[in-house]
C-alpha positions as CSV (number, residue, x, y, z in Angstrom):
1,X,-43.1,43.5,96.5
2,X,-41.1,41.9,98.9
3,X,-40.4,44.5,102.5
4,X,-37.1,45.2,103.2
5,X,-35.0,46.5,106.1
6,X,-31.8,47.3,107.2
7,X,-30.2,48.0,110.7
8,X,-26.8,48.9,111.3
9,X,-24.7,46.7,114.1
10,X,-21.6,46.3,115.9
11,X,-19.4,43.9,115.2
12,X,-15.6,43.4,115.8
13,X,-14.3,45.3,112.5
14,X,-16.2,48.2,112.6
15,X,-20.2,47.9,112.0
16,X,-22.1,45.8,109.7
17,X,-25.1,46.8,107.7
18,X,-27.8,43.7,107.9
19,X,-30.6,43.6,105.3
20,X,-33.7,41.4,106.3
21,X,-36.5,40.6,103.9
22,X,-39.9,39.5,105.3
23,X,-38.0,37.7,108.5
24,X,-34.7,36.7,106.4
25,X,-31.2,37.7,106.9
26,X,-30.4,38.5,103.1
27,X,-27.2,40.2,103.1
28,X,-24.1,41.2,105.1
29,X,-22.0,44.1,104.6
30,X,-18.9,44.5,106.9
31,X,-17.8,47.8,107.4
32,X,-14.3,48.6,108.5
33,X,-14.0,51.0,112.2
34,X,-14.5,54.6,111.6
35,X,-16.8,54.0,108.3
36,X,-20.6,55.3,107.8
37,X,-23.2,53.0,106.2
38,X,-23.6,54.7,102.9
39,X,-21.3,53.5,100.5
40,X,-22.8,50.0,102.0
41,X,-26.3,51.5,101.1
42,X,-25.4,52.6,97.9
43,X,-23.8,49.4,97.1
44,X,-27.1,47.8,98.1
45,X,-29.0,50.1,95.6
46,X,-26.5,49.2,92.6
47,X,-27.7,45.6,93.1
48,X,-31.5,46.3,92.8
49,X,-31.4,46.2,97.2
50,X,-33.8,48.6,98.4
51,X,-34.2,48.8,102.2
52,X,-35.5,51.3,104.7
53,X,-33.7,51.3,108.4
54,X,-35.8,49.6,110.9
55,X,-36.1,46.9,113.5
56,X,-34.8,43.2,112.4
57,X,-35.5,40.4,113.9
58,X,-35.1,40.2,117.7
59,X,-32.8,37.2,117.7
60,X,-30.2,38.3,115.1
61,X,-29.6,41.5,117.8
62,X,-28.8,38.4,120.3
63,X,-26.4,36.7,117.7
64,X,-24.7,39.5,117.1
65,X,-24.5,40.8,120.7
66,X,-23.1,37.4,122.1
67,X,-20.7,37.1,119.3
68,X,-19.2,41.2,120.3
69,X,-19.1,39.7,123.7
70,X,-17.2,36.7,123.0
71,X,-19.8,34.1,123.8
72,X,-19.5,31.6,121.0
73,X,-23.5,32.6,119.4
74,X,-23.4,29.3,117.3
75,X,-25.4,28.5,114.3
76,X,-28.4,31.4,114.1
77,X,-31.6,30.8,115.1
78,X,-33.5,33.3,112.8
79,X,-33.7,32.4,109.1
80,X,-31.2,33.0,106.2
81,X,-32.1,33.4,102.8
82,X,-28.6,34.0,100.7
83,X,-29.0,34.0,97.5
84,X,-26.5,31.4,95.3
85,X,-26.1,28.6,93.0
86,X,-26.2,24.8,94.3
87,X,-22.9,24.5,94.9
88,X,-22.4,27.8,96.7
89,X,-25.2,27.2,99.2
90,X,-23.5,23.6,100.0
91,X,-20.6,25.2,100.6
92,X,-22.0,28.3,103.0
93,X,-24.3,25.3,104.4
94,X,-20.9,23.4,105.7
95,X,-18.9,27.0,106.8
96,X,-22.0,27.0,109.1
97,X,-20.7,24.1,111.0
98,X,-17.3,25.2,111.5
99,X,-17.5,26.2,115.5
100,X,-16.8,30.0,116.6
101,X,-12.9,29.8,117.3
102,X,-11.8,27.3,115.0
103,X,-10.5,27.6,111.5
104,X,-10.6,24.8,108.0
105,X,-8.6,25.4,105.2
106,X,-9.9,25.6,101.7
107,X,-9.0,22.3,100.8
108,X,-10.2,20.9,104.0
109,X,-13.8,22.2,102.7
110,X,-13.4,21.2,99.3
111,X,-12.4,17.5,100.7
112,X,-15.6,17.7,103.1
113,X,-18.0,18.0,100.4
114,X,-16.8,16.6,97.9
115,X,-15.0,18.8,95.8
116,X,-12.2,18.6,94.1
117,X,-10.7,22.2,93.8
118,X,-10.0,24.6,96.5
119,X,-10.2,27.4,94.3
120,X,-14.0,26.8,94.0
121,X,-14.4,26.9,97.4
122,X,-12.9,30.2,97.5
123,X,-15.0,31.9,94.6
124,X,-17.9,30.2,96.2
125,X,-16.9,32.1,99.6
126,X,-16.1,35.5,97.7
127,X,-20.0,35.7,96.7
128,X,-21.1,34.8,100.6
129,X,-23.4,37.3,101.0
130,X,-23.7,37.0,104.8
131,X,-20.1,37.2,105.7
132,X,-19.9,37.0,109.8
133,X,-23.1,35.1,110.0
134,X,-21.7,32.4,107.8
135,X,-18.3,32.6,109.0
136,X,-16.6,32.6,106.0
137,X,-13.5,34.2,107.9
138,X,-12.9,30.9,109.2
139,X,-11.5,29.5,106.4
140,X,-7.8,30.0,105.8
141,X,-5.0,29.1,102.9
142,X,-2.6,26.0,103.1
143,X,-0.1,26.4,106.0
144,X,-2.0,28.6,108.2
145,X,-1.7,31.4,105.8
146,X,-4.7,33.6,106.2
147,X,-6.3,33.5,102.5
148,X,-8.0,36.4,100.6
149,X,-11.6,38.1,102.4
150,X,-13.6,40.0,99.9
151,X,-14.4,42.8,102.3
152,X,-10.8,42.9,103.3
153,X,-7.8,41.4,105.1
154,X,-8.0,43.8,107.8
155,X,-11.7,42.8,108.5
156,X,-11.0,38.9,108.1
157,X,-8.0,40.0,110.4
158,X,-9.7,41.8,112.9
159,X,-12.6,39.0,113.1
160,X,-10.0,36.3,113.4
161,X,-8.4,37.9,116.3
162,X,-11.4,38.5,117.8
163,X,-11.9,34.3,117.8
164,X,-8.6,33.7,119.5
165,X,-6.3,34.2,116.4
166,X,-3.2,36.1,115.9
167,X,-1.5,37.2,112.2
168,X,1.9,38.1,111.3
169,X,3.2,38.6,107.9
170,X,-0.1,36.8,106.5
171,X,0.5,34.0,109.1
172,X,-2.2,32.4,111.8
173,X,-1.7,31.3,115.1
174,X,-3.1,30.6,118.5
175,X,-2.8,33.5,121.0
């Protein structure tokens, strides 16, 4: 049986509880301010995830401690292992690339690689299991409109504006 661990870090929405197995990031769950772990945890646990708290890997504290601070951490070091068809992991692969700060629409990434549906690009970013790390917040709607986030539009919000980014009424903008 495969070890695995969970920590529970800071990040700009609240906390985020980070599952590693045997030295791979394997899942992401944002947590909005104010909110414990455990419904994260028990989530986990409806999904077969069984972790016990302890020490990750040294250079994911790093990643996420730059990225709190506002240094641009860029694309991690440490190893990912999400789990997801073909086309999914193509399409996590390229949000990878998109630099801390800057934002792509959906059909910008569907265009990129090679796809010819924006909509698939954002059921492919609803199963991202390692939102934050793969940046899937970076990817906005048509017109600057801030698109849907499956853990929320206050977290995609709050990460956004943590990058540089302002919303109103749905909206992005430059600060």
């Amino acid at each position: 049986m495969r070890e695995m661990k969970y920590d529970v870090l800071s990040c700009p929405s609240g906390s985020a509880v980070v599952v590693e197995c045997d030295g791979s990031i394997r899942q992401v769950l944002l947590l909005e301010s104010g909110k414990g772990p455990d419904a994260a945890l028990l989530k986990l646990s409806k999904k077969g995830i069984l972790a016990k708290k302890g020490k990750l890997e040294r250079r994911l504290y790093e990643w996420f401690e730059a990225y709190e601070r506002r240094i641009p951490p860029g694309k991690p070091t440490f190893r990912l292992e999400p789990d997801g068809t073909e086309f999914q992991l193509r399409v996590w692969q390229r949000t990878l690339e998109i630099p801390y700060g800057d934002v792509l629409t959906y059909g910008q990434m569907a265009a990129d690689i090679g796809c010819a549906s924006a909509q698939a690009i954002g059921q492919a970013l609803g199963r991202n299991p390692i939102p934050l790390i793969i940046p899937c917040h970076r990817i906005i709607a048509a017109g600057m409109n801030i698109g849907g986030f499956t853990g929320g539009l206050s977290i995609k919000t709050a990460l956004l504006k943590h990058e540089g980014w302002t919303t109103i009424n749905g909206a992005i903008s430059r600060r």
